[in-house]
PASEBA-1860 file (N, C-alpha, C; in nm, 3 decimals):
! residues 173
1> XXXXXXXX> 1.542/2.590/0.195/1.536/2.447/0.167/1.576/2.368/0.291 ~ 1.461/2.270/0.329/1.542/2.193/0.456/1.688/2.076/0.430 ~ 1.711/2.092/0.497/1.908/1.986/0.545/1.827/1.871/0.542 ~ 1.887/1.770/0.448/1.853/1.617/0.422/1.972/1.555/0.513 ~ 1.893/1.493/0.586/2.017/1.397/0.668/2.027/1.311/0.585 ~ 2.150/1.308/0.651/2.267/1.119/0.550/2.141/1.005/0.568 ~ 2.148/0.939/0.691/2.022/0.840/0.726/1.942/0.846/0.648 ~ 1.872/0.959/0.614/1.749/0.913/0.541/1.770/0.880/0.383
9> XXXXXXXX> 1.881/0.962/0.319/1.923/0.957/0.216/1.976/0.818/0.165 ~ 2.068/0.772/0.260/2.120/0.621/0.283/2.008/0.516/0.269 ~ 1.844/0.536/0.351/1.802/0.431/0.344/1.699/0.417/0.233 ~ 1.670/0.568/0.157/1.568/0.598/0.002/1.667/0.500/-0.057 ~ 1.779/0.586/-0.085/1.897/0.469/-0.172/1.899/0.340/-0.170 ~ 1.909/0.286/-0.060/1.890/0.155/-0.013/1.749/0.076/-0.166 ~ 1.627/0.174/-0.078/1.526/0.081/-0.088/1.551/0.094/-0.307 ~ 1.567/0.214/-0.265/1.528/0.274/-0.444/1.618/0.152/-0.566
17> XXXXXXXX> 1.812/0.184/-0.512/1.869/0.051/-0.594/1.788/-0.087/-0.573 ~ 1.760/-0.113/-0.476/1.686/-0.270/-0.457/1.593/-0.251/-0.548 ~ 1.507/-0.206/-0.583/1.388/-0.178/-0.692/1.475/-0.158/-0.840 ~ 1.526/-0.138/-0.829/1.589/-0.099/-0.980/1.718/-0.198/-1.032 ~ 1.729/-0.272/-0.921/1.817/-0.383/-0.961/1.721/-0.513/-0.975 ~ 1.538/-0.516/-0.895/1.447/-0.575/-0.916/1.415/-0.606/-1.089 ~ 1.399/-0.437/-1.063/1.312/-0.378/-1.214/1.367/-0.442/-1.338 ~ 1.532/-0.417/-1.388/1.586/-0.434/-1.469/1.623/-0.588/-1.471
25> XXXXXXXX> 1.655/-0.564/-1.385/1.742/-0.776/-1.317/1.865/-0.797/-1.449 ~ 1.943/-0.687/-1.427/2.090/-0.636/-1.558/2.175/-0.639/-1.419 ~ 2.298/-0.760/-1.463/2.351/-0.729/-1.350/2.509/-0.675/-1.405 ~ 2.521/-0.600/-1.547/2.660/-0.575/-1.591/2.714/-0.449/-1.503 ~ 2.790/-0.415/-1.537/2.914/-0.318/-1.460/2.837/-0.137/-1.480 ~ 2.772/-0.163/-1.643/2.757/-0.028/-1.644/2.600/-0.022/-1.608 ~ 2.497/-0.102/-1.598/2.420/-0.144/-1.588/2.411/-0.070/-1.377 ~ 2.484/-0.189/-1.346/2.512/-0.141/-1.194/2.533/0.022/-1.164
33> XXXXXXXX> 2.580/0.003/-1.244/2.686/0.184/-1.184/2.595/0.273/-1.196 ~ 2.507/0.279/-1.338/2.410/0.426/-1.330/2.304/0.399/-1.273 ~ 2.281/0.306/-1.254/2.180/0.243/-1.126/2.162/0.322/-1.016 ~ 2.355/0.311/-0.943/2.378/0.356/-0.852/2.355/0.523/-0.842 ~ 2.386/0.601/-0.946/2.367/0.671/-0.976/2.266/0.781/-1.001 ~ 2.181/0.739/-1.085/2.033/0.746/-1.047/1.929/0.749/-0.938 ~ 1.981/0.609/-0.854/1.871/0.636/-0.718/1.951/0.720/-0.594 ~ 2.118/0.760/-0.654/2.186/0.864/-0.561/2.114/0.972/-0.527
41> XXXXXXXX> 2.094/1.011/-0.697/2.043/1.167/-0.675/1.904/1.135/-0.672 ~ 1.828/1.014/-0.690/1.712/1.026/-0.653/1.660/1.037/-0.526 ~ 1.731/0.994/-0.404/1.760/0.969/-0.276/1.798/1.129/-0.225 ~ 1.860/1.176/-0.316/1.918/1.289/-0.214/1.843/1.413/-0.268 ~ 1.730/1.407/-0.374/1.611/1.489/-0.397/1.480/1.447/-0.334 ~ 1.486/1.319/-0.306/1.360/1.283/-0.246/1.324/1.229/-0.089 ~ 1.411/1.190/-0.049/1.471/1.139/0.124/1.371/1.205/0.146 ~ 1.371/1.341/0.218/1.304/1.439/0.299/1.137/1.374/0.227
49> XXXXXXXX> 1.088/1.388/0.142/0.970/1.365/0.125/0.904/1.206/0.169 ~ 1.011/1.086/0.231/0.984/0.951/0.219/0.993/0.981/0.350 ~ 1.105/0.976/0.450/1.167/0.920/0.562/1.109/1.025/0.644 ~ 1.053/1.095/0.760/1.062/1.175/0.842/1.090/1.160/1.011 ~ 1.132/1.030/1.016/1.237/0.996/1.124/1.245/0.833/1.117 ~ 1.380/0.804/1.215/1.391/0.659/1.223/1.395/0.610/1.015 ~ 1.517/0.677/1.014/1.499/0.601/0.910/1.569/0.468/0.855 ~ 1.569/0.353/0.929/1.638/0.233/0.905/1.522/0.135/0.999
57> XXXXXXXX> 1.438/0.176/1.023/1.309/0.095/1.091/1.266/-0.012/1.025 ~ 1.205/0.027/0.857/1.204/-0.099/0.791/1.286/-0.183/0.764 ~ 1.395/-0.202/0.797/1.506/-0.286/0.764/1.548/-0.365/0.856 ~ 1.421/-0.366/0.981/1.387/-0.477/1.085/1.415/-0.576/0.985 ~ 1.488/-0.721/1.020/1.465/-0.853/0.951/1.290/-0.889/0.979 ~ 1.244/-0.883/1.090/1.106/-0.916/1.130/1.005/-0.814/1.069 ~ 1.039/-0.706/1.105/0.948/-0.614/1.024/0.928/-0.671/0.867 ~ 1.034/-0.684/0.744/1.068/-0.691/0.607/1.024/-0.876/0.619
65> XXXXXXXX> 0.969/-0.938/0.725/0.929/-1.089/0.624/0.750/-1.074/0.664 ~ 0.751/-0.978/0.778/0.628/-0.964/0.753/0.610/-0.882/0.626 ~ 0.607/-0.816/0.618/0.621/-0.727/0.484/0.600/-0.828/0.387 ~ 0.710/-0.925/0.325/0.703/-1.015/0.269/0.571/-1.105/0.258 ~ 0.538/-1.152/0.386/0.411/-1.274/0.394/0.270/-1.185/0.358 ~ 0.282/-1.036/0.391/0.170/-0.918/0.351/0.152/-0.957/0.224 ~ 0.253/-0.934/0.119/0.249/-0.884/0.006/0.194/-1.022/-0.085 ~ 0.277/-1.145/-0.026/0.269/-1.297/-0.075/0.185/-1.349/-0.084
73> XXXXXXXX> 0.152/-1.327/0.070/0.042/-1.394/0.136/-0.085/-1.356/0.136 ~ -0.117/-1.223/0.223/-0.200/-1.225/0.252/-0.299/-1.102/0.155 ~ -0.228/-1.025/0.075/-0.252/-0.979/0.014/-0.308/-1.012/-0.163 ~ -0.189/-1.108/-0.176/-0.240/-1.251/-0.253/-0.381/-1.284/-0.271 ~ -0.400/-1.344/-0.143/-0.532/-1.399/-0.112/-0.644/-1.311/-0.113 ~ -0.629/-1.214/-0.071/-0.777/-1.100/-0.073/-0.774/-1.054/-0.253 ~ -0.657/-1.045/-0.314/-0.654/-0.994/-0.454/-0.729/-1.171/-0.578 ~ -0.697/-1.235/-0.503/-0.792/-1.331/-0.548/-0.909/-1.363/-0.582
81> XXXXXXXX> -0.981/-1.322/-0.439/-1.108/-1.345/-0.384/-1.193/-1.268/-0.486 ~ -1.124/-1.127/-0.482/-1.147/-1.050/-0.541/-1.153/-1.016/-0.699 ~ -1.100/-1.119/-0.761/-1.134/-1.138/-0.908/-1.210/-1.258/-0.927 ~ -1.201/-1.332/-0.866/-1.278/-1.416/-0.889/-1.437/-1.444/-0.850 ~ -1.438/-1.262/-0.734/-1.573/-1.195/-0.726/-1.627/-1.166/-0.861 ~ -1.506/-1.107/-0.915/-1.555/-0.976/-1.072/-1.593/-1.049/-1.142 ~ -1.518/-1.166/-1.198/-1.542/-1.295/-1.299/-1.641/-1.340/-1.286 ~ -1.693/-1.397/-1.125/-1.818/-1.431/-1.135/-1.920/-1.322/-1.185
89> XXXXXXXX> -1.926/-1.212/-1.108/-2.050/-1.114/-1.164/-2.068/-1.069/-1.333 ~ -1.896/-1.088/-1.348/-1.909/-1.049/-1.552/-1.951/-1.161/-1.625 ~ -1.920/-1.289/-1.554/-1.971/-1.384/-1.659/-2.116/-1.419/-1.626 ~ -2.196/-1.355/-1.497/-2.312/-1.423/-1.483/-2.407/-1.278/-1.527 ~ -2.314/-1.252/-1.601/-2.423/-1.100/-1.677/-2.428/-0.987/-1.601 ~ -2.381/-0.950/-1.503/-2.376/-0.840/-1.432/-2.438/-0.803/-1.368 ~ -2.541/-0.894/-1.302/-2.723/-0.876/-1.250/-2.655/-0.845/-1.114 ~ -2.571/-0.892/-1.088/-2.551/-0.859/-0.888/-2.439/-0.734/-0.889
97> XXXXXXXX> -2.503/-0.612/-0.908/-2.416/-0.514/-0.918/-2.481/-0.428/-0.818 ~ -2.462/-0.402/-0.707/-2.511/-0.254/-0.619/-2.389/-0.154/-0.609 ~ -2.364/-0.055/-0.715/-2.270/0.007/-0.657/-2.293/0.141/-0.563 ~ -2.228/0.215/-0.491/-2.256/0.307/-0.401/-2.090/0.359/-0.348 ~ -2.108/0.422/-0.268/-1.970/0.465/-0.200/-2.014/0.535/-0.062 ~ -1.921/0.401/0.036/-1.951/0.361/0.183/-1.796/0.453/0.219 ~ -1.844/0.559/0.323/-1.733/0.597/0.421/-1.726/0.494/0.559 ~ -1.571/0.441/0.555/-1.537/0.344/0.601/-1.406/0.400/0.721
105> XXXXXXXX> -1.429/0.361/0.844/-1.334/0.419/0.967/-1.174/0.293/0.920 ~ -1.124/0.420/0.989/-0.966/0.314/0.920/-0.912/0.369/1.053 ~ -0.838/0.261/1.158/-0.737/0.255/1.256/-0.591/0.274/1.249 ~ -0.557/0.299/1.162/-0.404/0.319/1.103/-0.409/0.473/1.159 ~ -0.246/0.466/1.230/-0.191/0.582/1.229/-0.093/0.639/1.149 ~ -0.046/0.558/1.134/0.114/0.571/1.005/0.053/0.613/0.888 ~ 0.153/0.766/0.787/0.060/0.761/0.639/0.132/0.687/0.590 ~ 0.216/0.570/0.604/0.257/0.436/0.495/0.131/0.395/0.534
113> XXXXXXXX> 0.132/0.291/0.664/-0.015/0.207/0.656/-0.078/0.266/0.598 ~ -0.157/0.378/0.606/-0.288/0.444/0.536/-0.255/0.434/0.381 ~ -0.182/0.524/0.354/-0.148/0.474/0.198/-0.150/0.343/0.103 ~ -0.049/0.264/0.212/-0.057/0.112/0.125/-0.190/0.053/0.162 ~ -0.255/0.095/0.289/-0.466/-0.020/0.287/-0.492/0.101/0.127 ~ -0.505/0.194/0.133/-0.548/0.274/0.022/-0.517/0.240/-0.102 ~ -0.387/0.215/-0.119/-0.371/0.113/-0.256/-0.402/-0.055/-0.248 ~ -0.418/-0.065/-0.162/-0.423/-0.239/-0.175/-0.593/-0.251/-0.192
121> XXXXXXXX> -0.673/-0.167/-0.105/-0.784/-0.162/-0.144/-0.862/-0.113/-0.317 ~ -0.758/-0.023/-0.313/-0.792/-0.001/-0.450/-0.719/-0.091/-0.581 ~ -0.600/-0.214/-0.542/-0.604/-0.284/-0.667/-0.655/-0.409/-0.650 ~ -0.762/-0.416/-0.548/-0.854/-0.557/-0.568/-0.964/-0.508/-0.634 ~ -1.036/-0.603/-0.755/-1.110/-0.521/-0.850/-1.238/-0.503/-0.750 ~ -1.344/-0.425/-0.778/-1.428/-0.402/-0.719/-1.457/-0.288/-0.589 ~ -1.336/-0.239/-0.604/-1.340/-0.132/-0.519/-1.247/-0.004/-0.548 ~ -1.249/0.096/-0.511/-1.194/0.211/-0.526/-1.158/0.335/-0.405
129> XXXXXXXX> -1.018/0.333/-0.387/-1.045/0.430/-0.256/-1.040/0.568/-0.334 ~ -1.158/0.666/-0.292/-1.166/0.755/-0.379/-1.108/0.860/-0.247 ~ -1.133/0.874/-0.117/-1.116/0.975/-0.070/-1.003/0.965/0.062 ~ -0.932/0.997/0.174/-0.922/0.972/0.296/-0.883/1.153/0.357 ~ -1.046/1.080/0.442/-1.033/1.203/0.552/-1.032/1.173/0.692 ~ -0.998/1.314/0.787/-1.016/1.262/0.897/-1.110/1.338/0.970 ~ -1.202/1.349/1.020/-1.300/1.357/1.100/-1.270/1.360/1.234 ~ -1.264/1.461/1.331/-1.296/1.443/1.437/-1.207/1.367/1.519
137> XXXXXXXX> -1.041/1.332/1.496/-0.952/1.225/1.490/-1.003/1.111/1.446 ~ -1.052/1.082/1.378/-1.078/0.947/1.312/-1.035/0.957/1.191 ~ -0.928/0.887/1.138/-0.969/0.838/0.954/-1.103/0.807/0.914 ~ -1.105/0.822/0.797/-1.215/0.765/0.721/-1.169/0.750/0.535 ~ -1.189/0.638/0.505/-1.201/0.630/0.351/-1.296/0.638/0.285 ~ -1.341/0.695/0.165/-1.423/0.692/0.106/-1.421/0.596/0.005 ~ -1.486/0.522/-0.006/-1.480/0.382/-0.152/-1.584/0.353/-0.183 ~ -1.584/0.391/-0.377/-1.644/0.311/-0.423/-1.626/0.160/-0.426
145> XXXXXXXX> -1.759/0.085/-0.436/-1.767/-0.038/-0.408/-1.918/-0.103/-0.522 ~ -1.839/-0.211/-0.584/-1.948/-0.257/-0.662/-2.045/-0.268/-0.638 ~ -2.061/-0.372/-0.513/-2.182/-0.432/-0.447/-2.178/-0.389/-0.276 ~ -2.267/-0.282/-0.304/-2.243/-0.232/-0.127/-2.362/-0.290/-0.048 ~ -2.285/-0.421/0.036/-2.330/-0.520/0.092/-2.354/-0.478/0.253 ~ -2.283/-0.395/0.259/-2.353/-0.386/0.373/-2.376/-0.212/0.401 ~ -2.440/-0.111/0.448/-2.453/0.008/0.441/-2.355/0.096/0.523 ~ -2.330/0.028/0.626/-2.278/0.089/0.765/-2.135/0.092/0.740
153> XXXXXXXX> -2.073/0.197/0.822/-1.923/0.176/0.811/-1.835/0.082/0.835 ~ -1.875/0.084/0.975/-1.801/-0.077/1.019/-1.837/-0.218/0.999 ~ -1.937/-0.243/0.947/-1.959/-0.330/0.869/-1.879/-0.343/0.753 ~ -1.930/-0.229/0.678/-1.904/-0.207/0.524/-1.690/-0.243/0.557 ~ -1.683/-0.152/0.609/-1.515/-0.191/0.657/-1.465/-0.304/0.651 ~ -1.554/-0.375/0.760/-1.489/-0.535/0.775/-1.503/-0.630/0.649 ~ -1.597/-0.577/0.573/-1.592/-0.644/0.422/-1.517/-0.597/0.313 ~ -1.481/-0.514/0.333/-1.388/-0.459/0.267/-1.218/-0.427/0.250
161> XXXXXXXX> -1.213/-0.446/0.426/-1.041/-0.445/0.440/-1.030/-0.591/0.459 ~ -1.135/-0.671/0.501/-1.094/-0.840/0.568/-1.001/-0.797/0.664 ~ -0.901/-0.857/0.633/-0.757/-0.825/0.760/-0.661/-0.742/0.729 ~ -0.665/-0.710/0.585/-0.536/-0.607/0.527/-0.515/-0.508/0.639 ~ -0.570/-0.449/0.706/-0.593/-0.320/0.797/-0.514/-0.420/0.936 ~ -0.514/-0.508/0.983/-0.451/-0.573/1.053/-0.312/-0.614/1.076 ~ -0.278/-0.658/0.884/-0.120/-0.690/0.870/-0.074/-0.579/0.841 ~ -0.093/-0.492/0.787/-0.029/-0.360/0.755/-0.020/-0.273/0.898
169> XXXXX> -0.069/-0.296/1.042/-0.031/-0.271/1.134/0.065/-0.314/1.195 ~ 0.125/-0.430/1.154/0.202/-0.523/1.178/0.346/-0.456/1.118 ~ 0.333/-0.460/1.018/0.398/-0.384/0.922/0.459/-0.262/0.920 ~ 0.369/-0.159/0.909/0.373/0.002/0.922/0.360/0.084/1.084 ~ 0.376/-0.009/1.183/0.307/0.056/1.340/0.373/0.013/1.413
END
């Protein structure tokens, strides 16, 4: 079994109570305590699988408001666009539907970045990241896509990530 350093254990904990003092929003004594408790040993079973160096990086103040304006902001806005794509096509009967699944090049080196474009792509409706491989050093995603507007990768890409692939470099790099 590999040796969990303190650091990394310290900063799962970190993030894990912040979520669970989010989650519940109970701020009593016993409430607190198994809290603490819980994301202890959750931290000190799971560290090694989250952190694999530098682990207090996200806890940049600058790093964590970008993070913030990602999630608020700009992520916001593409999850918008994006239902109010679906809405239009469900209420106008469904006639503008091309679906297909476009392999799409992704610039991220970090597997956070890759992971979170992979979920963020996949909870704006209309798309689905079904695959990520890498090719040749290149990423690539595989996504289904309602209306595949454009055929090509990098095309198909730039309609598909907009800028998410940009702030999450910001973010995760």
């Amino acid at each position: 079994m590999q040796k969990t350093r303190f650091p990394a254990v310290l900063a799962t904990f970190i993030v894990s109570y912040a979520f669970w003092i989010l989650l519940t929003w109970s701020f009593s004594a016993q409430e607190l305590i198994v809290g603490a408790v819980v994301c202890f040993l959750v931290a000190l079973f799971s560290a090694r699988f989250f952190i694999h160096e530098r682990s207090f990086w996200l806890f940049n103040p600058l790093r964590l408001l970008i993070a913030l304006f990602y999630w608020l902001g700009v992520f916001m806005v593409e999850l918008f666009k994006a239902n109010w794509d679906m809405a239009k096509r469900c209420f106008g009967g469904c006639k503008k539907v091309n679906p297909g699944i476009v392999k799409v090049p992704v610039d991220l080196k970090s597997d956070y970045a890759q992971a979170a474009l992979a979920n963020s792509i996949t909870l704006t409706p209309g798309t689905i990241t079904m695959d990520i491989a890498e090719e040749d050093g290149q990423t690539y995603y595989y996504i289904h896509w309602i209306d595949v507007q454009k055929p090509s990768g990098k095309e198909a890409g730039d309609a598909i990530k907009g800028t998410l692939e940009k702030w999450l470099r910001r973010v995760w790099e």
